[in-house]
N, C-alpha and C positions, 0 to 999 in steps of 0.2 A: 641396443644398449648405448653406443655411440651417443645417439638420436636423443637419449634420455639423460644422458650425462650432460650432453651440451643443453637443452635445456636447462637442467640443473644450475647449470654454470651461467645462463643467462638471465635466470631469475635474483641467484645471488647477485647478480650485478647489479641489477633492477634494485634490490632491494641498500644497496649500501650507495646510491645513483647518488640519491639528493645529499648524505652524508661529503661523498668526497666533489658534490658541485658546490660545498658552503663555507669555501675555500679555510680551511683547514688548518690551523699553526698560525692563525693572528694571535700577534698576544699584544698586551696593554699592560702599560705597568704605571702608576698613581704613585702620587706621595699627597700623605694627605698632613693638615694640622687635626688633631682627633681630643675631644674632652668627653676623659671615662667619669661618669657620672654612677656610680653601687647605690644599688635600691637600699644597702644596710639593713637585713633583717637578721635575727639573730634571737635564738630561743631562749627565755627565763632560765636565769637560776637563783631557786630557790633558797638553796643553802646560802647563798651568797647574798642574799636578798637582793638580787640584783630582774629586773623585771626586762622583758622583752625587747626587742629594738634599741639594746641599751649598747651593744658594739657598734661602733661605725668606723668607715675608712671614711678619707677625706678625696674630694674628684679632683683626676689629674687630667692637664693636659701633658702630652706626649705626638712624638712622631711618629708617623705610622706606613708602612709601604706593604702595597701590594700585587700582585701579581695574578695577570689574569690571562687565561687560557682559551679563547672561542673554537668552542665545538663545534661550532654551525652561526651562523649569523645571529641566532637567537639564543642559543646555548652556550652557557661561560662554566668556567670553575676559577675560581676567584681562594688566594692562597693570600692571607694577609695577616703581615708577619709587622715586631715591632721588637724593643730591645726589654728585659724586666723592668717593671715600672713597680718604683716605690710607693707607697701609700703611709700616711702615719694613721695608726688604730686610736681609738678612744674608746674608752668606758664610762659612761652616764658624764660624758662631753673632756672628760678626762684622758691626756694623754697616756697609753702607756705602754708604747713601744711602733714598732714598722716592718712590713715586710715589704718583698718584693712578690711579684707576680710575671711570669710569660704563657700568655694567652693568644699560640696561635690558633688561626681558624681558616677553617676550609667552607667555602659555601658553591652549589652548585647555580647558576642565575639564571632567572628566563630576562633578554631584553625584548621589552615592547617595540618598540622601534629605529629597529637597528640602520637604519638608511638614513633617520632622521637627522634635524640639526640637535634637536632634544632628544634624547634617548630613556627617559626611564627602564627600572631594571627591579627587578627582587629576585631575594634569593633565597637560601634555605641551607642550614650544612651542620657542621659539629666545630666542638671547641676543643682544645686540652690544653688546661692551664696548671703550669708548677710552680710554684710557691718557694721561694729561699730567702735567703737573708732573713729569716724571722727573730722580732728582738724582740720579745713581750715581757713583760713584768706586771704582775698586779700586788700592792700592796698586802700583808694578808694574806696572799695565796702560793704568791713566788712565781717564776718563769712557768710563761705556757709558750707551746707550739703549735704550728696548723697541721693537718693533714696535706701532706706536700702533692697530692695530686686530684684536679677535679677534670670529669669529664662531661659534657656539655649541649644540649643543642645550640643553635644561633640562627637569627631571623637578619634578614637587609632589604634593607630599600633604597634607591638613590635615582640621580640622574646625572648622567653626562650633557655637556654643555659645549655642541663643540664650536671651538673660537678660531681655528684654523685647519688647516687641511692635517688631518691625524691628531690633531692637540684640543684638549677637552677641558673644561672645567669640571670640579667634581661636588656634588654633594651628597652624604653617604650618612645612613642612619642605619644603627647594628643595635639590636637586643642579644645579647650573648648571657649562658645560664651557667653559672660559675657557684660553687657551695664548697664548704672545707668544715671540717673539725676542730674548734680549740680545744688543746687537751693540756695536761698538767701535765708540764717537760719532764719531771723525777719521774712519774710515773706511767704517762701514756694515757693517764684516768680523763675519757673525754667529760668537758665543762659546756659546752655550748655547741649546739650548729650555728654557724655562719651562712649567710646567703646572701652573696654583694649580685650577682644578676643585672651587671652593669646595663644601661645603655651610652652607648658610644656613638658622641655626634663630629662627623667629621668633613671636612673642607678641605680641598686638595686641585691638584693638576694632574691631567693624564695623557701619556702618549701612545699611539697606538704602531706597529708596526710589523 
């Protein structure tokens, strides 16, 4: 039994071997300049005679940091966080009103070439975005509101660029999948699905440590 437990015990080692050789607790952390660009889709309404793709946000640049965790030389989880970013809304090109948005996201990464001086990377993860400050008005209809939570997949691509011993340049491209509700504020009565489905292209520094 000995004889089988220690086995046991030598296989589990075997088996977490290359895990705890791919030294473990590096982390990198980015700051990036980032421009959110919303695809603006948005459902007919007919009562209103208002026709499809007729909401739109307008694209913001904002700050953006994030925070990454190496699981293994090749395996990251990447935590990328920003402060609510305002948007102003339009209706068939007409202002009428603004909210805010915070749209953290978690993504898990494979890097191709982590030894490299170029590193390419992609990743894969979720979003959850909440919605506040909402100020909307439509002529006609009277204040509406959004559904104040959406939740999300998220796609990345980028490459690090490293320029010194641990410091990287960055460039980062995220498709993030973001939808909300507008509903009539007195009532709750929804008016529209929205689908901003941004992509976010971003430019930054990173150090690794």
């Amino acid at each position: 039994m000995k004889r089988v437990r220690h086995g046991l015990a030598t296989a589990g080692l075997l088996l977490i071997f290359p895990i705890t050789q791919a030294e473990p607790g590096n982390w990198m952390v980015r700051v990036r300049a980032i421009n959110i660009q919303p695809e603006n889709k948005s459902e007919a309404v007919p009562a209103l005679g208002v026709p499809a793709d007729a909401i739109t946000l307008n694209n913001k640049l904002a700050p953006e940091v994030d925070v990454t965790y190496f699981l293994n030389p090749r395996f990251a989880l990447e935590l990328i966080l920003t402060y609510p970013q305002e948007h102003d809304i339009s209706l068939l090109g007409a202002k009428i009103g603004s909210a805010k948005h915070l749209p953290p996201t978690l993504t898990l990464q494979y890097h191709f070439a982590p030894e490299a001086k170029l590193r390419p990377y992609a990743g894969v993860g979720i979003n959850y975005t909440r919605f506040s400050g909402v100020s909307l008005n439509v002529p006609g209809v009277g204040a509406l509101d959004l559904e104040r939570d959406s939740w999300g997949g998220a796609l990345q691509a980028g490459l690090d660029f490293e320029v010194a011993k641990n410091v990287f340049l960055n460039l980062d491209l995220k498709k993030i999948w973001i939808d909300t509700d507008a509903k009539i504020a007195a009532t709750g009565a929804k008016v529209s699905r929205i689908t901003l489905d941004p992509l976010v292209v971003g430019i930054g520094v990173g150090w690794r440590f």
